[in-house]
C-alpha positions in Angstrom: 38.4 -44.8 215.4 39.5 -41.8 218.0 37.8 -38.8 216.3 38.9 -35.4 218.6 40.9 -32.2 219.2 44.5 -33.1 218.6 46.8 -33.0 222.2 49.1 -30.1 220.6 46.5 -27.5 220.0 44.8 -28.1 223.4 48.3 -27.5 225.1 49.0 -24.7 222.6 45.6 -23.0 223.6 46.6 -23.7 227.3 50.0 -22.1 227.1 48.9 -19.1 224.9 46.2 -18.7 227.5 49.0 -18.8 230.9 51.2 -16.5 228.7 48.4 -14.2 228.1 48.1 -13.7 232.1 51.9 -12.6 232.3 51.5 -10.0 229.4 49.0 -8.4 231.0 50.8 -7.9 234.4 53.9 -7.0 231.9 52.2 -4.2 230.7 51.1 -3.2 234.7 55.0 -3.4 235.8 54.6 0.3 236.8 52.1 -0.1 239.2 54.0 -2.4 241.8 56.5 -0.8 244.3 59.4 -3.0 242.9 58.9 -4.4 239.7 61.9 -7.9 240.8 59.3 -10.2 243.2 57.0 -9.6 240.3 59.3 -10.9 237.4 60.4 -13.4 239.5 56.5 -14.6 240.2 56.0 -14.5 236.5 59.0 -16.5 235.8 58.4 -19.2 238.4 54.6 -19.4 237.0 55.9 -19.8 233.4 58.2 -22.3 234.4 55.4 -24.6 236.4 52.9 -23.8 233.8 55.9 -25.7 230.9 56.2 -28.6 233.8 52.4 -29.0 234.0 51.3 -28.6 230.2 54.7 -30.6 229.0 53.5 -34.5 229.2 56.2 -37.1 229.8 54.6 -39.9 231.7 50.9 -40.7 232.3 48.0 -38.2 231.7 47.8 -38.3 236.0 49.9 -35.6 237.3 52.9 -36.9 239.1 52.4 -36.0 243.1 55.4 -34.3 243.2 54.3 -32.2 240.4 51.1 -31.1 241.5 53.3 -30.2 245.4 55.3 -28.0 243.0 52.0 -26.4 241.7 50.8 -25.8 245.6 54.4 -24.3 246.3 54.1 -21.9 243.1 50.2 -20.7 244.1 51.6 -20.0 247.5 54.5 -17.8 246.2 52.8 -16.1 243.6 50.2 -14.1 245.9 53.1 -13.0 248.2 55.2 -12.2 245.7 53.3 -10.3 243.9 50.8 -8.4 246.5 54.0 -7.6 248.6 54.4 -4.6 245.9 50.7 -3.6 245.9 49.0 -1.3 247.8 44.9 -3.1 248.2 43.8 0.9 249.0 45.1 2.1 245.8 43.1 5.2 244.2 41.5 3.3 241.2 42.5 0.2 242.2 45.6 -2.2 241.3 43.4 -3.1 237.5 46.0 -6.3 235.7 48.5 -5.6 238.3 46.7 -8.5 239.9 47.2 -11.1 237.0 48.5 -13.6 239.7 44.7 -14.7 240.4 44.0 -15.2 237.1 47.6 -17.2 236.6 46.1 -19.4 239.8 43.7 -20.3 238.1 45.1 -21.3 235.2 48.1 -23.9 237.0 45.5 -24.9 239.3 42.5 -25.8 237.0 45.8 -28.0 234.4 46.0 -29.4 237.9 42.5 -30.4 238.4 42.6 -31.5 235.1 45.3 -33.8 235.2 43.7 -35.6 237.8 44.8 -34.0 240.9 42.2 -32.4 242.4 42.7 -32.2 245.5 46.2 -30.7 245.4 44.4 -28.1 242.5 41.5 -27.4 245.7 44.4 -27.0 248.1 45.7 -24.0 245.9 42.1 -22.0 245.7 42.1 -22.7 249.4 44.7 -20.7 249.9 44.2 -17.9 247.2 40.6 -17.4 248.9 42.4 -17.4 252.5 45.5 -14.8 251.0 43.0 -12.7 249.7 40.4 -11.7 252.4 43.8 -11.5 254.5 45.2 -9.1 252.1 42.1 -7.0 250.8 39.2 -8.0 252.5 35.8 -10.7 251.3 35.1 -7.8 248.7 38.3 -8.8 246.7 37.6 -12.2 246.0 34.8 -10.7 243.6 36.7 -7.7 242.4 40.1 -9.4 241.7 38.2 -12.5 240.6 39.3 -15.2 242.6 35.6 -16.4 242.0 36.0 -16.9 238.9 39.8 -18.9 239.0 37.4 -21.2 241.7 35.0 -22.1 239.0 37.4 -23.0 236.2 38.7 -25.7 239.0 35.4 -26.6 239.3 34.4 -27.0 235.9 37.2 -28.4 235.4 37.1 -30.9 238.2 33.5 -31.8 236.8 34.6 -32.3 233.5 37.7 -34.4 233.9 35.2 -36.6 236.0 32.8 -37.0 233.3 36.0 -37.5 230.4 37.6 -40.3 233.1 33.8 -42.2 233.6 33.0 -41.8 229.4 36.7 -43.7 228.9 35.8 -46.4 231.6 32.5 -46.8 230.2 33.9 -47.1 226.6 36.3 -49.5 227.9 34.0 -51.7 229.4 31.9 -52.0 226.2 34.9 -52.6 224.1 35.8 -55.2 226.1 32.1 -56.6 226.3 31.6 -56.5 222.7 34.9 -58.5 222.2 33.7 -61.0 224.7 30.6 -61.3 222.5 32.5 -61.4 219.6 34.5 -64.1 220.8 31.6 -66.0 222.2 29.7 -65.3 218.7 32.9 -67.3 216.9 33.1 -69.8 219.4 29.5 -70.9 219.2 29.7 -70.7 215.1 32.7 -72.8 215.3 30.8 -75.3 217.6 28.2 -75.4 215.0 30.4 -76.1 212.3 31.8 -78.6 214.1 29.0 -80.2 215.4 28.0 -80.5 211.6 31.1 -81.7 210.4 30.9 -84.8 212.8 27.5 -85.4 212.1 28.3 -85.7 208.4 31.5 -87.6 209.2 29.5 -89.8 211.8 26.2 -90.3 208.8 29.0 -91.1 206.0 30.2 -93.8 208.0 27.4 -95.0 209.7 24.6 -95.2 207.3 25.0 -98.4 205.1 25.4 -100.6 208.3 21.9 -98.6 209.9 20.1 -99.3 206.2 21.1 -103.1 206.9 20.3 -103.4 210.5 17.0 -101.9 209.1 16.6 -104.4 206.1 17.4 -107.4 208.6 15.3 -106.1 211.1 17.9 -106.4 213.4 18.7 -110.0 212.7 22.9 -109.4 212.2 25.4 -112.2 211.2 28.5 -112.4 214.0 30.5 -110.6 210.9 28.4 -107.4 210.9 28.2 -107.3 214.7 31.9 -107.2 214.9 31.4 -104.6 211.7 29.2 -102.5 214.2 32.0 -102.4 217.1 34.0 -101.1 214.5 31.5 -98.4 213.5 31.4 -97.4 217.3 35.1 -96.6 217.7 35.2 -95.0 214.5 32.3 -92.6 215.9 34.5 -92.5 218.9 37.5 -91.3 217.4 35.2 -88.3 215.1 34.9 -87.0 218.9 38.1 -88.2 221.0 40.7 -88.1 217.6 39.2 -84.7 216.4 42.5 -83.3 213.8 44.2 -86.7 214.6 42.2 -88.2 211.5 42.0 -87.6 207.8 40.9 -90.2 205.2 44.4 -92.4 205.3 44.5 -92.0 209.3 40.9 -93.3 209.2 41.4 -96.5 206.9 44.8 -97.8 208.7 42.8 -97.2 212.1 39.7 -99.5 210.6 42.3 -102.1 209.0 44.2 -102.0 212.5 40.7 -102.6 214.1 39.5 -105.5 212.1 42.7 -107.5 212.8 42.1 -107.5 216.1 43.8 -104.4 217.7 42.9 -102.0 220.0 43.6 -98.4 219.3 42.9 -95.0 220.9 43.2 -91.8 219.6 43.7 -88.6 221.6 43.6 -85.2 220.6 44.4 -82.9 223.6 44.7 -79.7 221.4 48.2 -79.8 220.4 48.0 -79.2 217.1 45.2 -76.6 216.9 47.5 -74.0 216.1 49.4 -76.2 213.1 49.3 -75.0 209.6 46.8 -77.3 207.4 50.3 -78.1 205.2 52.1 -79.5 208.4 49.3 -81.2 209.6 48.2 -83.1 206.6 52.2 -84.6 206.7 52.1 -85.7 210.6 49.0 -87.6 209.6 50.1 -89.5 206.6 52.9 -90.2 208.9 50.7 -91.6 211.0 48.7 -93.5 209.0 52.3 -95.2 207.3 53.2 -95.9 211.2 50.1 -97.3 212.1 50.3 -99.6 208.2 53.3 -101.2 209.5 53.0 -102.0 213.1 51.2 -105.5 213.4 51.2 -104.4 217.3 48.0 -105.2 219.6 47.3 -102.0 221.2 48.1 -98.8 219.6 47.8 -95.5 221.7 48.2 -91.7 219.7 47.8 -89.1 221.2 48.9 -85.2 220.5 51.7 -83.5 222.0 51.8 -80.7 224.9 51.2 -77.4 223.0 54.6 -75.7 223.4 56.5 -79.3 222.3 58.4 -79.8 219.4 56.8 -82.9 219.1 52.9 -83.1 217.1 51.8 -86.7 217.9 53.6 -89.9 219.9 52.8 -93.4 218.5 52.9 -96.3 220.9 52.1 -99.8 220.1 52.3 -102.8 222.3 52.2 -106.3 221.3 50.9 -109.0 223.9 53.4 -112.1 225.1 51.1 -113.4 226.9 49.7 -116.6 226.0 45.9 -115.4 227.2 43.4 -114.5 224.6 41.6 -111.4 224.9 41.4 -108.1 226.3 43.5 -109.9 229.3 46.0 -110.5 227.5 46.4 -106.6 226.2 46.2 -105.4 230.0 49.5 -108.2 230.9 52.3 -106.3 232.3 54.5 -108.7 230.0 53.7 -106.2 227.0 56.5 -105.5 224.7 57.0 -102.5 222.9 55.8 -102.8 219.0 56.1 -99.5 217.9 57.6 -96.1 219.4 57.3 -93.0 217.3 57.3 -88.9 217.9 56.4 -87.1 214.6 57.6 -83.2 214.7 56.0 -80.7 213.8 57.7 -79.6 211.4 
């Protein structure tokens, strides 16, 4: 949760602040010579200051913005000293708002991430002055001070811009352990699940090979092939199998076929519904094929298709795994289940 200053009051503060500036050189209008350049400064500063505060695009201030800015700091010192006189008895008092309105566009500037455009415009306020009135009136007319709020500014937007990457970073690394935390439980639970799939199946031939000492009949070695590529399958077959998958693939097995199950991951994202129906109609395929070798495997991700059947029978007249590997093989069974 964001918890901070709303965006509206921190532009409403800003703008009440730059209006503030051209009230109080309002109220001085009788102090300059001709009271037009200075409207016409206060108008073009208003206008900028809208452009600036006004956010359309990305917090970064556009470049040609932040030229704009440069163009309006510029005008406003001649504008507005061009109606001054810098040896006035008493001095010119708010007459000289323009520094203060300086300050303002340039430190929005600075803090919309163009500093060196906001620098540029103090440069050149500093350099205007001490042409105009001398080193003493960047004190008195407090150009000092317009150069600090840039700088405070400038430090500031630094430290804001280094918190966010920072916070960003550990968002992201505490969704990357997140992710590796629910990858590694699901490993687990998977690991767990095969072990108790692999015990279930396994452990009345293990108590036997134990009882016999190891002395097996050629019927319960054959039994213990079987075992293995059932094992084989809880690994390679993965959400190819439920219960019915598992007893056709047995009863395919102990007639004499060879069958292979592959699970490459295309039905991860299926629905537990869906899936349960593409594998009970896989186990009725694989119930009425009488074919030698029988190959399933999942579909690509993005297909239509959940799992392809293929069966082969042999023609051959070898016995044997030979005879499976003839290229004589004919086509027993050909099946795509859908998804859906």
């Amino acid at each position: 949760m964001n918890i901070g200053v709303p965006r509206f009051i921190i532009v409403g503060i800003g703008a009440l602040f730059s209006i503030y500036h051209v009230v109080l050189g309002t109220i001085m209008l009788d102090i300059p010579e001709s009271a037009v350049p200075v409207v016409v400064a206060m108008a073009i500063y208003l206008i900028a200051t809208a452009i600036s505060l006004v956010r359309w695009g990305p917090a970064r201030m556009p470049i040609w913005m932040a030229a704009f800015n440069v163009a309006i700091v510029v005008a406003l010192p001649l504008l507005v000293t061009s109606e001054l006189d810098p040896d006035r008895p008493g001095g010119n008092g708010y007459a000289t708002w323009y520094v203060a309105a300086v300050g303002t566009l340039m430190t929005i500037t600075s803090t919309r991430r163009r500093q060196m455009f906001a620098w540029a415009g103090i440069a050149f306020l500093v350099v205007q002055t001490v042409v105009w009135d001398g080193p003493g009136a960047l004190i008195a007319l407090g150009v000092i001070g317009s150069a600090s709020w840039v700088a405070i500014s400038n430090v500031l937007s630094r430290s804001i811009a280094k918190a966010s990457k920072d916070a960003r970073r550990f968002a992201f690394a505490e969704r990357e352990a997140a992710d590796w935390q629910a990858a590694q439980e699901a490993h687990v639970f998977e690991r767990q699940f095969r072990l108790g799939q692999t015990s279930s199946m396994a452990l009345p031939m293990l108590r036997r090979i134990e009882q016999s000492g190891g002395d097996l009949t050629e019927e319960e070695r054959l039994e213990c092939l079987h075992l293995e590529g059932a094992i084989r399958d809880e690994i390679r077959g993965r959400k190819l199998l439920n219960n019915a998958v598992r007893e056709q693939v047995m009863v395919a097995r102990r007639r004499g076929a060879i069958v292979t199950l592959l699970d490459e991951g295309g039905m991860d994202t299926l629905a537990e519904p869906a899936r349960e129906r593409v594998l009970n109609q896989l186990a009725e395929a694989l119930r009425g094929s009488a074919a030698d070798k029988i190959i399933v495997r999942t579909a690509n991700e993005g297909s239509d298709t959940a799992v392809t059947v293929v069966g082969l029978r042999s023609t051959s007249d070898v016995d044997g795994a030979d005879a499976l590997d003839d290229e004589d093989d004919e086509v027993d069974l050909w099946l795509e289940i859908p998804k859906s």
